[in-house]
C-alpha positions in Angstrom: -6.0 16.6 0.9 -7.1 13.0 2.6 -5.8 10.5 -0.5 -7.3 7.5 0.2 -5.5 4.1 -1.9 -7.7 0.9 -2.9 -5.4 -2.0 -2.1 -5.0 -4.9 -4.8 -2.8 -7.8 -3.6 -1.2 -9.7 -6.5 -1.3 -13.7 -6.6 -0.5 -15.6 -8.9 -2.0 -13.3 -11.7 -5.4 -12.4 -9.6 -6.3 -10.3 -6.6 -6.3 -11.9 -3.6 -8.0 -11.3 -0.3 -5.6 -10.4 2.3 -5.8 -11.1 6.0 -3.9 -10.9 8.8 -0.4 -11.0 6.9 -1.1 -14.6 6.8 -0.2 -14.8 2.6 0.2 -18.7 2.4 -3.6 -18.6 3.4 -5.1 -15.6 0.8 -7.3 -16.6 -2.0 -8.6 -15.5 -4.6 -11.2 -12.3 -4.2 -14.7 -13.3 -3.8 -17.8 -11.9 -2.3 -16.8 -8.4 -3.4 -19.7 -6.1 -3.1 -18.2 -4.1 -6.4 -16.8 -7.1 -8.6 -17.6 -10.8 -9.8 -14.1 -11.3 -10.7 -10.4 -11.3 -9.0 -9.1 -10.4 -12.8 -6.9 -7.1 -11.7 -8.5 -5.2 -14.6 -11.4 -5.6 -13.2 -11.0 -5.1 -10.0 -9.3 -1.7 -10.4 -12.1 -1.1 -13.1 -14.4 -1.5 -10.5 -12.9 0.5 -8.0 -13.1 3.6 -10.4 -16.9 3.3 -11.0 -17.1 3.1 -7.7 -15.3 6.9 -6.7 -12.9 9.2 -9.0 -9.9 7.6 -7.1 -6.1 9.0 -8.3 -3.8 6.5 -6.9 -3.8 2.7 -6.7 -1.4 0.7 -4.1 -0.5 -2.6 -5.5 1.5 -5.4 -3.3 3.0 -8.1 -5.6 3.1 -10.5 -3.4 4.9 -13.2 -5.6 7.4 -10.7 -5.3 7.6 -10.1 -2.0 8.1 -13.7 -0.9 10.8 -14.3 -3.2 9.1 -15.1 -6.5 9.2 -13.4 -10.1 8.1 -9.9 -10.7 4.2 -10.0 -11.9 5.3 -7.2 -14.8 3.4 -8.2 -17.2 0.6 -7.2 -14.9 1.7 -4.3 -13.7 2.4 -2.8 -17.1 -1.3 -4.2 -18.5 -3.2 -1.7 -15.5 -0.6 1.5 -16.7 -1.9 1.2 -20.3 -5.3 0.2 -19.4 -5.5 3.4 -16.2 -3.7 5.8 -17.5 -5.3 8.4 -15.5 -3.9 6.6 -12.6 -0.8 6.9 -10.4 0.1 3.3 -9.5 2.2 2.9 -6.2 4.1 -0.3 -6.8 5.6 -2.7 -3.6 7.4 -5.5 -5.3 9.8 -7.0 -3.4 12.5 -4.0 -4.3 15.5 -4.6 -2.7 18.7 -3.6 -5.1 19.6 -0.8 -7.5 19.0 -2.9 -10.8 15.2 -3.2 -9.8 14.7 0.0 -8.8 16.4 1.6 -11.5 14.6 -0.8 -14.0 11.3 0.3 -12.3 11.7 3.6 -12.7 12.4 3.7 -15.9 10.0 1.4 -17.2 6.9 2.3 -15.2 5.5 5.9 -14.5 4.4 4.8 -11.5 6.0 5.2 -7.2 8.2 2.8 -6.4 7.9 1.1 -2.5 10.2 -0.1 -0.7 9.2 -2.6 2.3 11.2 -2.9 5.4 10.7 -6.6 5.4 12.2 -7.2 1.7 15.5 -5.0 2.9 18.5 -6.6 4.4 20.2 -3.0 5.6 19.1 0.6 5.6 21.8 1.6 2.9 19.6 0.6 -0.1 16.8 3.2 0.9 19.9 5.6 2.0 20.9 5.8 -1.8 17.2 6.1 -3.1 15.9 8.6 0.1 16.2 12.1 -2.3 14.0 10.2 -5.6 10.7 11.9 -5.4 8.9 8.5 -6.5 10.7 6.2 -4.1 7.8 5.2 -1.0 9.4 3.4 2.0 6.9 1.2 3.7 7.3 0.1 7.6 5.7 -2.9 8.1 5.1 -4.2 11.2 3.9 -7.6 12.5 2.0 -7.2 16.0 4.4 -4.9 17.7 7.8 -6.5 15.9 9.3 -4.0 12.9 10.1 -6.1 9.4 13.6 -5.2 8.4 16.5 -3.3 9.6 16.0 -1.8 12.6 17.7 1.5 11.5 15.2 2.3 9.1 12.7 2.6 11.9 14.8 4.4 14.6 16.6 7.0 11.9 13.8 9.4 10.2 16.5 11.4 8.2 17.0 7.9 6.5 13.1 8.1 5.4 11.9 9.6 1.8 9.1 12.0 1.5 6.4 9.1 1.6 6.3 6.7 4.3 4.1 3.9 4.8 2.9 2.1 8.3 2.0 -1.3 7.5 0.7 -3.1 10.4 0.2 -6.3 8.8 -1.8 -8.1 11.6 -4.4 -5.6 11.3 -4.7 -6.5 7.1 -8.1 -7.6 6.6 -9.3 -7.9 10.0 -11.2 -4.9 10.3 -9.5 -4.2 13.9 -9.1 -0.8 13.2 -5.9 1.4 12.4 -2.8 1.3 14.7 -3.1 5.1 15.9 -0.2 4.5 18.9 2.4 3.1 15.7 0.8 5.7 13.1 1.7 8.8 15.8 4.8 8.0 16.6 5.9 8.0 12.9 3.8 10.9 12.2 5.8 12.9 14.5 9.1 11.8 13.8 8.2 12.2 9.8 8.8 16.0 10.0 7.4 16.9 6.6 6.9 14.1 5.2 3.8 12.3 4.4 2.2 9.6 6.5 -0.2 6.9 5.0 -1.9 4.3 7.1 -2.6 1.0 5.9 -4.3 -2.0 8.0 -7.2 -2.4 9.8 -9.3 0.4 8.5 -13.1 -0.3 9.1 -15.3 2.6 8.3 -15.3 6.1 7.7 -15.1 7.0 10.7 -11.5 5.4 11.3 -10.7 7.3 7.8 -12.1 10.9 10.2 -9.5 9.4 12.8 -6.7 9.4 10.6 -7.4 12.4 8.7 -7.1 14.3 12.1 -3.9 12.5 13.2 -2.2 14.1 10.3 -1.9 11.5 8.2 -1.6 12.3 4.2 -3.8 9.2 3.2 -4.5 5.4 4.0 -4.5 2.4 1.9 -7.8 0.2 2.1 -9.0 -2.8 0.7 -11.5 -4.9 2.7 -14.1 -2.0 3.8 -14.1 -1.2 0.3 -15.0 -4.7 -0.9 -17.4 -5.5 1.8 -19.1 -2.1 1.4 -18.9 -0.1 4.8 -16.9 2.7 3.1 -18.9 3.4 -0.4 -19.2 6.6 -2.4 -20.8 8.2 -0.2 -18.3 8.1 2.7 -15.3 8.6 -0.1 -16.6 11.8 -1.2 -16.6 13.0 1.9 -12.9 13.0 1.5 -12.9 14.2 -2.3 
């Protein structure tokens, strides 16, 4: 099965438009063909009238950069989704977070490259069945330790290829990047995530081997609707 993963990006309290990796220049959501508002309730509410969908990706991004932990937010779409399987990128980069996670939140817990300052942290955590690890790449230079990209028996049974450059541009997927790690994955599952215009990047991807994608913009701006996603269901 394809899974395909609306996107929100967390700012501040609201979803954000994302572009280009750029985060000191996102803004507030607007012009969404599905939503008025960038209130994450709403936003995810509006993603689920839009298609069945199973799992939601959410990037903190106060997190990421350093900032506190949007919880509060995080725990308000749990109560408010419960059907849903929230996969959760905030910043994670020591045991106390992770462990706090996990036992607060029923959710999958990613870990970035770029928050990690060695590969021993997602060493320990490889064997939990909800730990993610996201590769993120800017242009063609890996975020993080560079032995989490060259050693796949270091990599969990979820892996993410982030090409952050491609966020939001509507470039199209990094299928060189994407095959590389899909054949060094073995087993484990590959999800895209940048870049992603239409369905029939979603067709591309799907016969690369890839287990899913994560997608925001094409969703927002309508060239993937319900149509293309039940293609996929």
């Amino acid at each position: 099965m394809f899974r395909i993963l609306p996107v929100v990006d967390l700012m501040g309290g609201l979803v954000v438009r994302a572009r280009a990796g750029e985060r000191e220049r996102y803004a507030p959501l607007s012009h969404s063909r599905l939503c008025r508002s960038p209130d994450p309730l709403e936003v995810v509410a509006a993603f689920q009238a839009l298609h069945p969908f199973s799992d939601i990706y959410v990037a903190d991004l106060d997190a990421i950069r350093g900032g506190a932990p949007q919880s509060a937010v995080v725990a308000a779409l749990e109560r408010a989704f419960p059907q849903l399987r929230f996969w959760i990128d905030a910043g994670f980069a020591d045991d106390r977070r992770i462990d706090a996670f996990l036992a607060s939140c029923r959710g999958l817990c990613v870990l970035g490259s770029e928050s990690q300052t060695h590969a021993t942290l997602v060493a320990r955590w490889r064997q939990e069945p909800r730990i993610v690890l996201s590769l993120d790449w800017r242009g063609d230079q890996p975020l993080g330790p560079a032995e989490l990209f060259q050693r796949p028996a270091l990599w969990p049974s979820r892996i993410i290829v982030m090409t952050l450059a491609r966020v939001g541009t509507g470039r199209g997927p990094d299928l060189g990047a994407l095959q590389a790690v899909r054949e060094a994955a073995g087993d484990a599952e590959v999800y895209a995530a940048g870049g992603v215009r239409d369905a029939a990047d979603l067709r591309a991807l799907a016969r690369l081997g890839c287990a899913g994608v994560l997608v925001a913009s094409a969703l927002h701006d309508g060239r993937i609707g319900s149509r293309e996603l039940a293609e996929f269901a």
